[in-house]
KEPA-854575 format. One record per residue (C-alpha): residue number from 1; chain; x, y, z. Coordinates in pm, whole numbers, plus 50000, padded with zeros to 5 digits. Example, Ala and Ser with C-alpha at 12.3 -4.5 7.8 and 13.67 -1.06 7.14 Angstrom:
(site 1, "A", (51230, 49550, 50780))
(site 2, "A", (51367, 49894, 50714))
END
This chain:
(site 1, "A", (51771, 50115, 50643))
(site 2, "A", (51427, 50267, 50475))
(site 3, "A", (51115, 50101, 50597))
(site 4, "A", (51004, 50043, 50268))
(site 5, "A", (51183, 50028, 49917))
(site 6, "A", (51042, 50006, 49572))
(site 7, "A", (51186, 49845, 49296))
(site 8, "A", (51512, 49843, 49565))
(site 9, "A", (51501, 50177, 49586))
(site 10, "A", (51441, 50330, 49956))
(site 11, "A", (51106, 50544, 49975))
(site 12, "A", (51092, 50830, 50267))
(site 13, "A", (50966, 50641, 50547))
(site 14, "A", (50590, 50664, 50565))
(site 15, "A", (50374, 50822, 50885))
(site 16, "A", (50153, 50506, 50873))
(site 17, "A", (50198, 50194, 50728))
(site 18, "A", (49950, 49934, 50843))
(site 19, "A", (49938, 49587, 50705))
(site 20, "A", (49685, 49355, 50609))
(site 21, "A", (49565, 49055, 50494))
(site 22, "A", (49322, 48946, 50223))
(site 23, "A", (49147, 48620, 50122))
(site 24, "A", (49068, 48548, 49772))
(site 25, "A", (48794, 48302, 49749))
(site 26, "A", (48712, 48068, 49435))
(site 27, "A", (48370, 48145, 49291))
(site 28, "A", (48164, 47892, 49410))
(site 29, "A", (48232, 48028, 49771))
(site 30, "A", (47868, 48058, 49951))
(site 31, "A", (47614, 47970, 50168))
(site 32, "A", (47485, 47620, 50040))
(site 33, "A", (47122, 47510, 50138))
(site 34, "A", (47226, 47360, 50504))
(site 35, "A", (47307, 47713, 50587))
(site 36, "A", (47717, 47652, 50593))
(site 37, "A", (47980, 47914, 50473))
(site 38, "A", (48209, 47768, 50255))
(site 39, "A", (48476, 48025, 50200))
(site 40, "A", (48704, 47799, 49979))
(site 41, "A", (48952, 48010, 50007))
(site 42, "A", (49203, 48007, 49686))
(site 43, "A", (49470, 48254, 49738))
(site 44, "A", (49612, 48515, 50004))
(site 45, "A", (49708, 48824, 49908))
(site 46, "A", (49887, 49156, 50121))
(site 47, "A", (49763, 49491, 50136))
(site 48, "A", (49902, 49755, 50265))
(site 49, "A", (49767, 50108, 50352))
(site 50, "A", (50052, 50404, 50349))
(site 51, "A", (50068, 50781, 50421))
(site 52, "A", (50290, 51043, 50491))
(site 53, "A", (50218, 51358, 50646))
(site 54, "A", (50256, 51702, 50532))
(site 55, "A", (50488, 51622, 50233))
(site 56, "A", (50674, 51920, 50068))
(site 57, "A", (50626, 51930, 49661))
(site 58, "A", (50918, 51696, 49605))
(site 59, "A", (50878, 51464, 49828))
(site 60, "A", (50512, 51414, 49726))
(site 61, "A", (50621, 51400, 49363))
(site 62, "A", (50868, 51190, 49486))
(site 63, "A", (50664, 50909, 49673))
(site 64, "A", (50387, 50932, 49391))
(site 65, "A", (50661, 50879, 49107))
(site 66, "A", (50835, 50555, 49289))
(site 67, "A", (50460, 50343, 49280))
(site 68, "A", (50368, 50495, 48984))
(site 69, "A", (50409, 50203, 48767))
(site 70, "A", (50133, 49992, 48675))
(site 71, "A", (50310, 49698, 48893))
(site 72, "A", (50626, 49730, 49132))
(site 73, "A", (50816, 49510, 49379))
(site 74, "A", (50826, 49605, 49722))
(site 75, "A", (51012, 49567, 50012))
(site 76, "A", (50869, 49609, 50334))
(site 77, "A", (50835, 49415, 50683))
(site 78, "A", (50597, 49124, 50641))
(site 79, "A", (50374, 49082, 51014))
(site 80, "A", (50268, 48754, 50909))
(site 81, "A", (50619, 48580, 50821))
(site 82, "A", (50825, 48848, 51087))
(site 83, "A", (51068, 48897, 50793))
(site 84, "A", (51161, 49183, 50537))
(site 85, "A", (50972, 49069, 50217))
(site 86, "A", (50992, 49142, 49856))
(site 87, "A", (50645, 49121, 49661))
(site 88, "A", (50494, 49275, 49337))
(site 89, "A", (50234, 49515, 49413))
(site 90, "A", (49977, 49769, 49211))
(site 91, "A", (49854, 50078, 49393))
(site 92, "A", (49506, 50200, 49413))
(site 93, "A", (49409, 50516, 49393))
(site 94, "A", (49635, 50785, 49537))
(site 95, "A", (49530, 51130, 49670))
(site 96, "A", (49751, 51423, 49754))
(site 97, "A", (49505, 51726, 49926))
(site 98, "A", (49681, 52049, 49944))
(site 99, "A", (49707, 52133, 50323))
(site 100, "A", (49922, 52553, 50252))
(site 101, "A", (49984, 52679, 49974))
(site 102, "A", (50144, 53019, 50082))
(site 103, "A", (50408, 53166, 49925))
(site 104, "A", (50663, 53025, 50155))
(site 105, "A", (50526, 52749, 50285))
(site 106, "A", (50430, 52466, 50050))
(site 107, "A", (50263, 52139, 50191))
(site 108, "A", (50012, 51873, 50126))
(site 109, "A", (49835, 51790, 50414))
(site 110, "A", (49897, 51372, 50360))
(site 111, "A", (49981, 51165, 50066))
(site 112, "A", (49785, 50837, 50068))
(site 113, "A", (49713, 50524, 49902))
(site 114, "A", (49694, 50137, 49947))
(site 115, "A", (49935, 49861, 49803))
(site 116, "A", (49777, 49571, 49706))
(site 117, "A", (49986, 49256, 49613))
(site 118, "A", (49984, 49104, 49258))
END
């Protein structure tokens, strides 16, 4: 079983995949005048940094094409509920530096990006 599928289909398993979590707070979050935090926190949302190391052509092409869409579903091991999950995410942006370029030998050094859930 891939670590990670998008749109149920299985993506080449990634060289890191850390996950996170991020608070969304409601606009009047602040300091008030007694000096207290109030985070009034609305909403919780996943992100998740990815990267796989020197990718050929294809597979590159390949990884970039399947979260290419402006919003996709993923599946992928949730830390926080211990369970495979399946959440719409967007990615940010994506970079792909060339690591050889010979004749014979065709690499990127790392394709890399964050997912961050809907």
């Amino acid at each position: 079983m891939a670590m990670i599928e998008v749109n149920g289909v299985p993506v080449k398993d990634p060289a890191v995949f850390e996950w996170g979590l991020q608070d969304v707070s409601s606009s009047d979050a602040g300091r008030t005048e007694d000096t207290l935090m109030h985070k009034n926190r609305i909403a919780q949302k996943r992100k998740i940094k990815l990267a796989w190391n020197n990718p050929t052509p294809e597979e590159t092409a390949a990884i970039l094409q399947a979260f290419n869409a402006e919003y996709f579903y993923v599946t992928y091991p949730d830390a926080l509920s211990g369970q495979r999950e399946r959440r719409e995410f967007y990615a940010g942006d994506r970079s792909a530096p060339m690591r050889n370029w010979a004749t014979r030998y065709k690499r990127y050094t790392q394709v890399a990006f964050d997912i961050i859930e809907r």
